[in-house]
Steps between C-alpha positions, in 0.01 A plus 500: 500500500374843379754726745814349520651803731242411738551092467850612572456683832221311672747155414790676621338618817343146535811312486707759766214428710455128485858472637461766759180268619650164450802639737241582719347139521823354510621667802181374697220765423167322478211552222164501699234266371181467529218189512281462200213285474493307181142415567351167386141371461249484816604148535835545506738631761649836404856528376733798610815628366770765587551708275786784568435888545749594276371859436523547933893400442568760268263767647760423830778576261457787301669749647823275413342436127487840434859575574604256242683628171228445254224596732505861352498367080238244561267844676604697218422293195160380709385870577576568112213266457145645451254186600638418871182594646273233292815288624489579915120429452495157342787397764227600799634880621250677644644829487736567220742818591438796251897607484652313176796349717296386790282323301821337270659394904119318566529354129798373545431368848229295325681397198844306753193351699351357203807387413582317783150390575439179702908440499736482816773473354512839295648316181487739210386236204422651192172364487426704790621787398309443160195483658556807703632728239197403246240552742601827560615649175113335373398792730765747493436518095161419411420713206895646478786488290828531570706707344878567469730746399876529477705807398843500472714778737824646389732662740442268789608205655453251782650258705219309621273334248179675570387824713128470561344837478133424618157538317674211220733717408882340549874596377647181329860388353396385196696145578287438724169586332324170407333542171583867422452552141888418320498877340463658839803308677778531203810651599526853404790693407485784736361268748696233695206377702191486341185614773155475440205670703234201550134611543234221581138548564151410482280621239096528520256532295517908426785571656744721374678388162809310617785719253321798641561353884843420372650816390343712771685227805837453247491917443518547920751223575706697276452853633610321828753356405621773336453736841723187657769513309678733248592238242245600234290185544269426212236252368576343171299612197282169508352276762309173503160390577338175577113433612468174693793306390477551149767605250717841566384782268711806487365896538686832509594629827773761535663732319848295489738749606866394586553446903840677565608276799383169737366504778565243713256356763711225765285294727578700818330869317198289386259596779610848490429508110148349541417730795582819259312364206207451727496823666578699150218305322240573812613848505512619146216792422296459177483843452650859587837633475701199661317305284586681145868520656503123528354483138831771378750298699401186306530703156806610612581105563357380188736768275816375267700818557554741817422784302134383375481360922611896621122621411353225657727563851454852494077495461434279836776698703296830387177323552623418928690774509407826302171514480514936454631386123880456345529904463548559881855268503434349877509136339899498534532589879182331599628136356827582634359549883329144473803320342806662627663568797576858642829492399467405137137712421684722291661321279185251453290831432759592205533130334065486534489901357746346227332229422170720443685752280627149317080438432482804242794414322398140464165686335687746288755159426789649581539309851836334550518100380320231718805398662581811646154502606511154663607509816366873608133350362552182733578678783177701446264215478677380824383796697157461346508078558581638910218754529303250358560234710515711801155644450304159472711310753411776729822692573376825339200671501303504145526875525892488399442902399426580832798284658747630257372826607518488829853372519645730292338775713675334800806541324460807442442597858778321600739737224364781621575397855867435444509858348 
């Protein structure tokens, strides 16, 4: 067994479903047959033999298979696979889809009829499922290597043992990580619950080089989980590597910083949390000003004190929202119109136009210490975390100059109205 997330999903799926078709059976539904003839010499009379349609039963049913619980994982870890076309051909598809998950829902269509093959009574042994599984991970890996990496998570916690994020990429307790490397899961002290960030795929033959992979998928599950929640999630300062089942070997990965709260994750939010990751990954830009903001929000993240994170804060604000340059003094009101209501603008526009005026004298290092600075900082990187979020969920337009803009001249209309 060369991918044991996949051996996982495919058994998991295969099991749910040989109940669901031995209920099936058991209540009265019929499995179709047809006549075969054995053949036999010219002398001979010919033999026949029924011999059941299995694949026709579960074609009937899979509608109902596809509703099950681990319908979803065993798609997921199969459409992480890069061979499933050589696979569909050998097992006699014509036409094999050219969408990733429609082609995993034919695979694995063709991997529970194998499995099942010439049987009636849809009884799961595991020299079945043996068969099955090997046949298709021959395929699904000719000329690949696995490879694994784990990196510990501080500042967050779950209640379930796993969240599958898609694309081998997964959110584990490490309890419940078989075979994660013993450094990764030790308790920590700052850390009740130790999490790990589990990435698993296929590497060819010139591919990119797996740490490289690694750090750029580990680097945006962090910015997103960051924009999620406020609790200063970060990576640990080493992660662990393994290339088809070999030994653990450890490489740098973060910068370490301290997470300043937990975030936790119960079963009921998990959807939710997956949904946002997705849509934050698919949407962030590569390049431009959202883009460099994104890059000064994780500084700001990554920083020991508030006063070194200020800088940071203050740089992607002016790059959404004050593009004219720092002299002209429109950051204050413009970040307040996004992030405060009417009724408190004012007062947001002072704390923001103190909190710039606090920038020089951290320079000339005469700014107050960082606890004073602590909470007026975090509320700063709040606003920033919401325009952030807001822009690549959808909610605000990338131009957040122009919206500021336009509702602070509505405000003014409306003030000049009441006068």
């Amino acid at each position: 067994m060369r991918n044991r997330q996949l051996h996982e999903a495919l058994a998991a799926f295969a099991e749910e479903a040989a109940f669901h078709l031995a209920s099936d059976t058991a209540d009265g539904a019929e499995v179709p047959f047809e006549v075969v003839e054995l053949g036999g010499g010219r002398r001979e009379s010919p033999l026949y033999c029924y011999r059941p349609l299995t694949a026709s039963f579960i074609d009937e049913r899979l509608s109902i298979l596809g509703r099950l619980p681990s319908f979803l994982p065993a798609v997921h870890a199969l459409a992480a696979c890069g061979g499933i076309d050589a696979y569909l051909v050998a097992r006699g598809e014509a036409r094999v889809p050219q969408q990733p998950r429609a082609r995993a829902e034919v695979a694995l269509r063709h991997f529970l009829t194998r499995a099942f093959e010439d049987c009636t009574d849809f009884e799961l042994s595991p020299d079945r499922l043996a068969r099955a599984y090997e046949e298709l991970e021959g395929m699904v890996m000719e000329g690949r290597a696995l490879t694994e990496v784990v990196a510990p998570i501080m500042g967050l916690a779950l209640t379930s043992d796993e969240i599958a994020l898609g694309d081998g990429l997964s959110l584990v307790r490490a309890d419940a990580c078989e075979g994660a490397p013993a450094d990764a899961i030790r308790d920590r002290e700052d850390d009740h619950q130790v999490v790990l960030a589990r990435l698993t795929w296929e590497a060819a033959p010139g591919d990119e080089a797996p740490l490289r992979h690694a750090q750029v998928r580990l680097r945006r599950l962090l910015t997103a989980l960051r924009l999620y929640d406020a609790a200063g999630i970060v990576l640990a300062r080493t992660a662990w590597t393994r290339t088809g089942g070999g030994g653990w070997q450890p490489f740098a990965i973060g910068a370490g910083a301290a997470s300043r709260g937990v975030c936790v994750i119960p079963s009921q939010q998990e959807d939710e949390l997956r949904a946002f990751l997705s849509l934050v990954t698919r949407r962030t830009p590569r390049s431009g000003e959202l883009a460099w903001a994104l890059s000064r929000f994780e500084l700001a993240n990554d920083r020991a004190r508030p006063s070194e994170a200020l800088t940071d804060v203050l740089l992607a604000l002016r790059a959404l929202l004050e593009p004219e340059g720092a002299q002209t003094g429109r950051l204050a009101g413009r970040v307040a119109a996004l992030c405060a209501i009417p009724e408190q603008r004012a007062q947001a526009t002072e704390r923001i136009a103190h909190l710039v005026a606090l920038e020089r004298a951290v320079v000339a290092g005469v700014a107050p210490e960082d606890s004073a600075l602590e909470s007026l900082v975090d509320e700063l990187t709040g606003w920033l975390r919401a325009l952030l979020r807001d822009v690549l969920c959808g909610h605000l337009d990338s131009d957040l100059r122009a919206v500021a803009d336009e509702i602070l001249a509505e405000e003014d209309q409306r003030q000049r109205t009441i006068v």
